[in-house]
C-alpha positions in Angstrom: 28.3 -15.5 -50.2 28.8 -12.0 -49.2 25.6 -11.0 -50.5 24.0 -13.9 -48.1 26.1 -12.5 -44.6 25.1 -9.5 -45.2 21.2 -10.2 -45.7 22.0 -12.3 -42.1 23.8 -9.3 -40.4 20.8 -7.3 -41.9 18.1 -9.4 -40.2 19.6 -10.0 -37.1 20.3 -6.5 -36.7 16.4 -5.9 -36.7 15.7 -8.4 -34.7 17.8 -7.1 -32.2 16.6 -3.4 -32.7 13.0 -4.7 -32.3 13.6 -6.5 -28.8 15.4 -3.8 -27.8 12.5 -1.2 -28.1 10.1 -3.6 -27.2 11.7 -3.4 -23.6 12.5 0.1 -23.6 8.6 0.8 -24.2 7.5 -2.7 -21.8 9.7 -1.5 -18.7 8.4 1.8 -16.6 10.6 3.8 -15.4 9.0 3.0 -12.0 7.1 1.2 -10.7 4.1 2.7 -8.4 3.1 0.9 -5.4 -0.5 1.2 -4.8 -1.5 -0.4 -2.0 0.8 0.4 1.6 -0.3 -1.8 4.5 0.1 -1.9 8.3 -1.1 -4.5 10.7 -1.6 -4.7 14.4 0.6 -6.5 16.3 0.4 -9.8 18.5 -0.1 -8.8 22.7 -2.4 -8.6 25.3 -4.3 -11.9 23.9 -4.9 -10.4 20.6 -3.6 -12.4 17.5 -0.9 -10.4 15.1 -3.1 -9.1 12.3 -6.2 -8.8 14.4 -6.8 -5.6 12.3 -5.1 -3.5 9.3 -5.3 -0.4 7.9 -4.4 -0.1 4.1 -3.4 3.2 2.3 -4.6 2.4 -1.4 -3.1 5.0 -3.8 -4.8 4.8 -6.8 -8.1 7.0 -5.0 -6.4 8.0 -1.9 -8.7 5.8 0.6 -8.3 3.8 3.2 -9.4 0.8 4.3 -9.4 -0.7 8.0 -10.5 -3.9 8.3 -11.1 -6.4 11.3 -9.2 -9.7 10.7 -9.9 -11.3 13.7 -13.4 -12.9 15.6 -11.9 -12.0 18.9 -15.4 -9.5 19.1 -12.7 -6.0 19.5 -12.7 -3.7 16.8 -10.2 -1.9 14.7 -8.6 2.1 14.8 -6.7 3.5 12.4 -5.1 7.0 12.1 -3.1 8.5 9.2 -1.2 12.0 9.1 -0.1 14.0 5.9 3.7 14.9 7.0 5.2 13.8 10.7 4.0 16.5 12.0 0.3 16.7 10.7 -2.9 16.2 12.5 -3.8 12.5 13.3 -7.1 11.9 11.6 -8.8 8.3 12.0 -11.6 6.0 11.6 -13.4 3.1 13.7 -14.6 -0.2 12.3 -16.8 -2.0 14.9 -18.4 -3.7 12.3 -17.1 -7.2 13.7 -14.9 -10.4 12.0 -14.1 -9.4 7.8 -15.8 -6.2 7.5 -13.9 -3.1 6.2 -14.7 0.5 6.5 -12.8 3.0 4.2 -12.2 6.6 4.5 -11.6 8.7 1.2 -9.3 11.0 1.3 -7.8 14.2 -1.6 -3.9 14.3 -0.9 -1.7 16.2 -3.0 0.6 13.4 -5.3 3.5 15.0 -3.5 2.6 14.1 0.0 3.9 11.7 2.5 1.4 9.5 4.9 2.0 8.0 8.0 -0.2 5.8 9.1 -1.1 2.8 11.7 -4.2 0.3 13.0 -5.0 -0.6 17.0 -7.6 -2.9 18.2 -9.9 -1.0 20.0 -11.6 -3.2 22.6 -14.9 -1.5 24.8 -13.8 1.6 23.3 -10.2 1.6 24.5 -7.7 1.4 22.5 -5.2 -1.4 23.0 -2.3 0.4 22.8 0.3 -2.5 22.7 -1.2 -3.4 19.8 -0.5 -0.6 17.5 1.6 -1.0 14.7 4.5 1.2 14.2 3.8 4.6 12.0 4.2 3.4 8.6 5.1 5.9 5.6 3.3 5.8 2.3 3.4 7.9 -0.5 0.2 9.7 -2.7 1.6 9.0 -5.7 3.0 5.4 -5.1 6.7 5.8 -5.3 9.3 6.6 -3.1 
């Protein structure tokens, strides 16, 4: 009989030392987000989401993208750091079209970014989302 338990404890004891490292080595330490999103915002008879601008990580692009048939077109801006020079990039290529901009930041960098709808090449400043902060390498 003692012979038999022990064979048991034995077993289960790998068993349990198996699932264990097969969720040590399944779980990351963290987990990268790699896709950061802002959209523009409902006023002056635009819809909410008329247009986004989406900071993809994994290549360091972006992609705005008019989300709306209301026949205005999409701005977004990024900066590397608060302080840093406000790039951006037009899409007036109408309803479900995306441009993207390609980018090279260093993995330690923070991005702020946002979308407008431009409309008759004014930009509809109510409609700007908020600055929103994304990171090169995906985690915070």
């Amino acid at each position: 009989m003692a012979i038999l338990a022990r064979r048991l404890l034995s077993a289960a004891g790998a068993v349990g030392a198996a699932t264990a490292t097969m969720l040590y080595v399944a779980s990351p330490a963290s987990a990268a987000i790699e896709r950061y999103t802002s959209s523009t915002v409902n006023a002056g008879g635009y819809v909410s989401a008329a247009g986004s601008n989406d900071f993809y990580t994994d290549g360091d692009y972006f992609a705005i993208c008019d989300n709306s048939t209301d026949g205005a077109g999409v701005i977004g801006y990024w900066k590397v750091g608060s302080s840093g020079t406000i790039q951006s990039k037009y899409n007036g290529n109408g309803f479900a079209e995306c441009v993207t901009s390609n980018q090279d930041f260093a993995e330690s960098a923070t991005i702020y970014f946002k979308v407008c709808i431009r409309d008759n090449g004014v930009v509809q400043d109510n409609t700007c989302s908020g600055w929103k902060t994304g990171y090169a390498d995906g985690v915070a």
